[in-house]
TIDOPA-801050 format. One line per 5 residues: number of its first residue (from 1); for each residue y, x, z of N, C-alpha, C, O, CB. Coordinates in steps of 0.2 Angstrom, whole numbers. Glycine has a CB too. Layout:
N
NUM> Y:X:Z:Y:X:Z:Y:X:Z:Y:X:Z:Y:X:Z; ...
//
This chain:
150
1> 75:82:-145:74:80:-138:75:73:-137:80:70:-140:80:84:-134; 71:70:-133:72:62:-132:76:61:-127:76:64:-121:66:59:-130; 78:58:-128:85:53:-121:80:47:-119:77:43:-123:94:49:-125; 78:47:-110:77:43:-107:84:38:-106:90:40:-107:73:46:-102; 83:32:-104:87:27:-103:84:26:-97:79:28:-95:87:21:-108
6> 89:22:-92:86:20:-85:88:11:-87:93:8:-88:92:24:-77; 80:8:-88:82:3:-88:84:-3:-82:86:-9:-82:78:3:-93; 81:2:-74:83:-3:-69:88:-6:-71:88:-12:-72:84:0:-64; 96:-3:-72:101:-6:-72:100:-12:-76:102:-17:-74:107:-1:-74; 96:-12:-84:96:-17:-87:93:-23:-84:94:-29:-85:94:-16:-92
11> 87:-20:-79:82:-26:-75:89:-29:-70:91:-35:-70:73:-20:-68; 91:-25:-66:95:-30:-61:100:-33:-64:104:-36:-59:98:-28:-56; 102:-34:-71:109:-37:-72:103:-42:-75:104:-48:-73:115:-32:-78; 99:-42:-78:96:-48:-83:94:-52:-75:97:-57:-74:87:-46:-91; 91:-50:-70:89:-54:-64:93:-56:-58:92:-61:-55:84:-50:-62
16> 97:-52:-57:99:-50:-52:97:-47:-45:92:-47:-43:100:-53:-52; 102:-45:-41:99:-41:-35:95:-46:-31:97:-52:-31:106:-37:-30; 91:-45:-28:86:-49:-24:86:-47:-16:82:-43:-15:79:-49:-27; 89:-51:-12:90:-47:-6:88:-55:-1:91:-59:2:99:-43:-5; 82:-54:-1:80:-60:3:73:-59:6:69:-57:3:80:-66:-2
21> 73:-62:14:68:-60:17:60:-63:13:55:-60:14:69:-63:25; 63:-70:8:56:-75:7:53:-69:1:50:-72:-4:58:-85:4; 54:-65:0:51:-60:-6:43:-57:-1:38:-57:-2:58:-53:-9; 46:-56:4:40:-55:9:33:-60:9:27:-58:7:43:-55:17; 35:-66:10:30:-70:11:22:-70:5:17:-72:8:33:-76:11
26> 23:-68:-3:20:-68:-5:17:-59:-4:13:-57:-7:22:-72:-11; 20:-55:-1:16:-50:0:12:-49:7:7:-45:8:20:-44:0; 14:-54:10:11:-55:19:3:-61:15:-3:-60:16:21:-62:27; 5:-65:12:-2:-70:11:-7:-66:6:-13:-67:6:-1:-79:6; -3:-61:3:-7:-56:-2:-12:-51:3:-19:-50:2:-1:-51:-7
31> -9:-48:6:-12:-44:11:-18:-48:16:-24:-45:17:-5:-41:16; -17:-54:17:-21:-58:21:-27:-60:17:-32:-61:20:-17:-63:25; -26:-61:11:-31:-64:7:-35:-56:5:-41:-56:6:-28:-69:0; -33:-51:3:-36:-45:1:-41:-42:9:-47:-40:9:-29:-39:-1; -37:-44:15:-41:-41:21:-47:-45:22:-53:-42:24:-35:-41:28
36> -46:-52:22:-51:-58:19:-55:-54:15:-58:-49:17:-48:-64:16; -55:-55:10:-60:-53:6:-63:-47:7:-69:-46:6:-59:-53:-1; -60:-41:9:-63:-35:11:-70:-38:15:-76:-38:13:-58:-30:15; -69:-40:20:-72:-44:26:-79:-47:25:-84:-45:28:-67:-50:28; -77:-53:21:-82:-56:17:-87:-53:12:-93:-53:12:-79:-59:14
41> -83:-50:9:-87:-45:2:-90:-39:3:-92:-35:-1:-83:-42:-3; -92:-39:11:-94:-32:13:-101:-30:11:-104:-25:10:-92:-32:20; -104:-36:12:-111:-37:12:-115:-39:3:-121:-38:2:-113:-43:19; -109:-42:0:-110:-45:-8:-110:-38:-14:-107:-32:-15:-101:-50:-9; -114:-41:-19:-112:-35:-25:-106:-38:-26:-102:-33:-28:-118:-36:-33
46> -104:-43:-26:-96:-44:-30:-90:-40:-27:-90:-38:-22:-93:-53:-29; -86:-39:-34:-82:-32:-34:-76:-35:-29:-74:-41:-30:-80:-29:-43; -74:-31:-25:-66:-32:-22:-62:-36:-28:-61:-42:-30:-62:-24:-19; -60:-30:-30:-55:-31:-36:-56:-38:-40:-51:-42:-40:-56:-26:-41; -60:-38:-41:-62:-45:-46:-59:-53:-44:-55:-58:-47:-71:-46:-45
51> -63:-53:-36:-59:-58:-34:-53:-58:-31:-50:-63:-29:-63:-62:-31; -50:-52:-30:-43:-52:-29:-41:-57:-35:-40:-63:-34:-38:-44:-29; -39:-55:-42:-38:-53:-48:-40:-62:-47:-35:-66:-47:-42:-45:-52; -48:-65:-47:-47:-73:-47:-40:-75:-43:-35:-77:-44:-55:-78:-43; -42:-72:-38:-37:-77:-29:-29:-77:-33:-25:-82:-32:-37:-70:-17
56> -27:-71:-37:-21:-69:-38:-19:-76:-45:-14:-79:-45:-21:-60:-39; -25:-76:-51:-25:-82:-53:-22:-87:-53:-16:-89:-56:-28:-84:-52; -27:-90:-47:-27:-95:-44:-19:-97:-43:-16:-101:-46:-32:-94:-38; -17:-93:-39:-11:-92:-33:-6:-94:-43:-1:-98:-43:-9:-81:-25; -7:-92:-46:-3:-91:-52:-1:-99:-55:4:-102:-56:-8:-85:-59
61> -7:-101:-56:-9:-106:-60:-6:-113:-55:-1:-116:-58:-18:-106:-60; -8:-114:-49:-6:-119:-45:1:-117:-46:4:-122:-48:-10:-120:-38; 5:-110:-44:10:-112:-44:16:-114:-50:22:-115:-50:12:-107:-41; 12:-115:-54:15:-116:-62:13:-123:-63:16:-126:-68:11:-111:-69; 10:-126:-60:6:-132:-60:13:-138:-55:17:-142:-56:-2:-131:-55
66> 11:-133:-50:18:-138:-42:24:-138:-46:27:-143:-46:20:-133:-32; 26:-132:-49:34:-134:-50:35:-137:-56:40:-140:-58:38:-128:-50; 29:-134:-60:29:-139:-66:31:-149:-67:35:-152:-70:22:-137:-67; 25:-149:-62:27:-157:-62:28:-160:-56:28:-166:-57:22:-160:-64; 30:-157:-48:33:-157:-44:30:-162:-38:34:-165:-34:38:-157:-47
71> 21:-162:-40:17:-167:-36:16:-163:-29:12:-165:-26:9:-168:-39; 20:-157:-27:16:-155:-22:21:-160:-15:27:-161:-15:16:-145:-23; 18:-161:-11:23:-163:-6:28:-160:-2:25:-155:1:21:-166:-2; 34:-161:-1:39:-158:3:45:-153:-1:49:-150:1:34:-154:7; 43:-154:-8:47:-151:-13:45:-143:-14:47:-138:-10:56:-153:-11
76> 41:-143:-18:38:-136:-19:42:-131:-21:43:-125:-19:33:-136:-23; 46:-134:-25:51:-129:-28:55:-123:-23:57:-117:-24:56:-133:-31; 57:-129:-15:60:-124:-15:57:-121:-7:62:-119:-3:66:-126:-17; 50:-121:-6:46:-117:-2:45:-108:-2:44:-105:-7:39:-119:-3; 46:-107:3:46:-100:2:42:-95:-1:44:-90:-5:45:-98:8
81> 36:-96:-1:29:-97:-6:32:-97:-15:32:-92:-19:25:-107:-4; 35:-104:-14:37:-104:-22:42:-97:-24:41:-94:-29:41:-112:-24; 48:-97:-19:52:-92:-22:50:-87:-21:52:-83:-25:58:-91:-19; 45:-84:-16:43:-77:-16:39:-75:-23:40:-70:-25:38:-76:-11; 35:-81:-26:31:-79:-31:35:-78:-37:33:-74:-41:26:-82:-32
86> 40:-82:-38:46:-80:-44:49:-74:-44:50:-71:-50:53:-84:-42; 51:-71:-37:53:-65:-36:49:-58:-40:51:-54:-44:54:-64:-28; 43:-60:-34:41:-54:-38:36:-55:-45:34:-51:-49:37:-50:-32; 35:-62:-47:36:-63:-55:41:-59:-61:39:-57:-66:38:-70:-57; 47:-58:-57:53:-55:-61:54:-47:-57:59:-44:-57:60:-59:-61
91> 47:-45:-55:50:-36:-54:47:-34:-61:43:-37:-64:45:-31:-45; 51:-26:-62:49:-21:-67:41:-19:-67:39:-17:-62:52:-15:-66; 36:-20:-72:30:-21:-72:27:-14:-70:22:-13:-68:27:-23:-77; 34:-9:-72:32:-1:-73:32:-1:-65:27:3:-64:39:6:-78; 33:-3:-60:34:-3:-52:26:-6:-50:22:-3:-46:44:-9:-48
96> 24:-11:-52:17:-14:-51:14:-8:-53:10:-6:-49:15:-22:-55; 14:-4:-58:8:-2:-60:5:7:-57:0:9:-55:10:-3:-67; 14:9:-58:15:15:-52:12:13:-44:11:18:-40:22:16:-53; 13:7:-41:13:7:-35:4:3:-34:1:6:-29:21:2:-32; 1:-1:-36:-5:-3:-36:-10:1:-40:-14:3:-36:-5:-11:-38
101> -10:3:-45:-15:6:-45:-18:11:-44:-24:11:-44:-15:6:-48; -14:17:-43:-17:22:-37:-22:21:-32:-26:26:-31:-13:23:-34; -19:13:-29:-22:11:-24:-28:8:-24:-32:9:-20:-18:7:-22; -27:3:-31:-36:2:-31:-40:5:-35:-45:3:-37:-38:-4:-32; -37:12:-37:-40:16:-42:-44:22:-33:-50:24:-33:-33:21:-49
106> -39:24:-28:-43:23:-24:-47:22:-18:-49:25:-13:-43:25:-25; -46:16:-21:-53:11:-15:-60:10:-18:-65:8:-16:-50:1:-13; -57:12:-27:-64:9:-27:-68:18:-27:-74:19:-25:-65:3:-36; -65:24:-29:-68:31:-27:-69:30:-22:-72:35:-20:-65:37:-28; -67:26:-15:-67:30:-9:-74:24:-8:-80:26:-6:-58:30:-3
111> -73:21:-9:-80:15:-8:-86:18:-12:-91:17:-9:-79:6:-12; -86:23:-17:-90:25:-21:-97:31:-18:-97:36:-16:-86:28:-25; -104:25:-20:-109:33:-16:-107:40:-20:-105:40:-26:-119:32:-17; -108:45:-18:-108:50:-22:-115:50:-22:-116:51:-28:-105:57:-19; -118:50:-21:-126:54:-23:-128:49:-28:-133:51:-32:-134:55:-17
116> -125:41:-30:-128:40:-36:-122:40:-41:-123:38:-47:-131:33:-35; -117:43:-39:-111:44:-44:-113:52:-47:-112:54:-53:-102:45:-41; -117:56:-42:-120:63:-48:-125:63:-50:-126:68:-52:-120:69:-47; -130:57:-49:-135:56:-54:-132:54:-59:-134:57:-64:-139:52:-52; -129:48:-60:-128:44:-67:-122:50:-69:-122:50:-75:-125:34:-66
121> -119:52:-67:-113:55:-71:-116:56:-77:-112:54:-82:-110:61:-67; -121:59:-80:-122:61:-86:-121:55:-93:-120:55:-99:-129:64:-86; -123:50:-89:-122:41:-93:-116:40:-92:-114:38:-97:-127:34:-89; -111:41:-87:-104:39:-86:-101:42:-94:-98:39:-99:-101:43:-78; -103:50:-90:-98:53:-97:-100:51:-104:-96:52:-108:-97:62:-97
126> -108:49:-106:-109:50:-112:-107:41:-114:-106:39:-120:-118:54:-114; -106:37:-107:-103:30:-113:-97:32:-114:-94:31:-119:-104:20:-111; -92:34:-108:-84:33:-108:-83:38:-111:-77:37:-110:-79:33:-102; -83:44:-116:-79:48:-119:-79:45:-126:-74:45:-130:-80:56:-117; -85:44:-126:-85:40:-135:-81:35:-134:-76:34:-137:-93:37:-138
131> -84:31:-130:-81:22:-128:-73:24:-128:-71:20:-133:-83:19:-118; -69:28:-125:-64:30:-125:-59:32:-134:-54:30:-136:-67:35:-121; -63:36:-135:-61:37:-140:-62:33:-148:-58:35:-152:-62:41:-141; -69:26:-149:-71:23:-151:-64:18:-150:-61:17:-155:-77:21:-151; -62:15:-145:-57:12:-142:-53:14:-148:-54:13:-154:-55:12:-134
136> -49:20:-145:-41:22:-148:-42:23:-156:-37:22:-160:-37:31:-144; -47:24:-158:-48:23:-167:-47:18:-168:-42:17:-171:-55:24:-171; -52:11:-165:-51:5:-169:-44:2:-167:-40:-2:-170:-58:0:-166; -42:4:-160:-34:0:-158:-32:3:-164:-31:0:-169:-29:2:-151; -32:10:-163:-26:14:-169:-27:10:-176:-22:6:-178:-28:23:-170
141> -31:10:-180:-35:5:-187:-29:-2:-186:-24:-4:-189:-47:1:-184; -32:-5:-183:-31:-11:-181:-23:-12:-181:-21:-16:-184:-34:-12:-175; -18:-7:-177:-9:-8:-176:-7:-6:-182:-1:-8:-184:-5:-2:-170; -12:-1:-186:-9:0:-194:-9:-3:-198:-4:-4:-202:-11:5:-197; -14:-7:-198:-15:-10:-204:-14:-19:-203:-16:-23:-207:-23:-8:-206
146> -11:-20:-196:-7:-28:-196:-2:-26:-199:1:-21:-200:-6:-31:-188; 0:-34:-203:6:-34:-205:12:-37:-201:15:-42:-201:6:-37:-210; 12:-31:-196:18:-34:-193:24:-32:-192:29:-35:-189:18:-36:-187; 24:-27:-196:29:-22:-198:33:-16:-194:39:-15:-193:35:-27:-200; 27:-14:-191:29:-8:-187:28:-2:-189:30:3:-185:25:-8:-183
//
C-alpha cells in the first residue's frame, strides 16, 4: 500500500504563510490582460492561450530584469507588482495546475465549432493516439537509457 505525504506542511515551512493583500495585484493585472486579449483576439486566428502564455513571459522576464539590476524607477523591488509576482512564483505548482487548467482546457472546448470538430475527428484521433503513444515510447527509451542513475 502507498503512503501519501502532505507536502503542503513542507511548502509553508520552506516559504512561509503568506497573508498579504499585494498577492492580489498580480491576479487583478492577470485577469485584465486575459479580458484584454479575449476582446482583441476575437476577430484574429491567434490562439487566446498563446499570447496569454507571451504576455505572462513578458511580465516574467522584465520582472527578473528590474530586480535584477534595479533600473526600474522608484525602487522596484519593493512595488506591489514585484511582491505579488514572488508570491505567487513560490505557490505549489500541483495548485496552478489543478486550478488553471481545467479552465483553459475549457475555454478552448467551449470556443470549439462542433461541426468542424466531427468532421475532422477521424484525423484528430488517427494523429493523437499514435502521437500519444509514439511520445510515451520515445520518452520512456530515452529516461532509460540516460545515464543519470535512475
Amino acid at each position: 500500500m502507498t503512503s501519501f505525504t502532505n507536502h503542503t506542511d513542507d511548502h509553508d515551512e520552506e516559504h512561509g504563510h503568506i497573508d498579504s493583500p499585494q498577492s492580489l495585484v498580480l491576479l487583478v493585472v492577470a485577469l485584465f490582460f486575459g479580458v484584454l486579449c479575449q476582446t482583441v483576439l476575437k476577430r484574429t486566428p491567434v490562439p487566446y492561450t498563446v499570447l496569454l502564455l507571451l504576455i505572462g513571459m513578458l511580465f516574467g522576464y522584465f520582472d527578473y530584469q528590474y530586480s535584477r539590476t534595479g533600473d526600474y524607477p522608484g525602487g522596484y523591488n519593493d512595488s506591489a507588482l514585484h511582491v505579488s509576482i514572488r508570491q505567487w512564483s513560490q505557490i505549489n505548482p500541483h495548485l496552478v495546475l489543478y486550478a488553471f487548467l481545467p479552465v483553459l482546457i475549457f475555454e478552448s472546448a467551449f470556443n470549439c465549432n462542433w461541426h468542424i470538430f466531427r468532421r475532422e475527428l477521424g484525423q484528430i484521433l488517427l494523429l493523437a493516439v499514435p502521437g500519444v503513444v509514439i511520445c510515451t515510447v520515445l520518452t520512456a527509451t530515452f529516461i532509460r537509457y540516460l545515464p543519470l542513475g535512475i
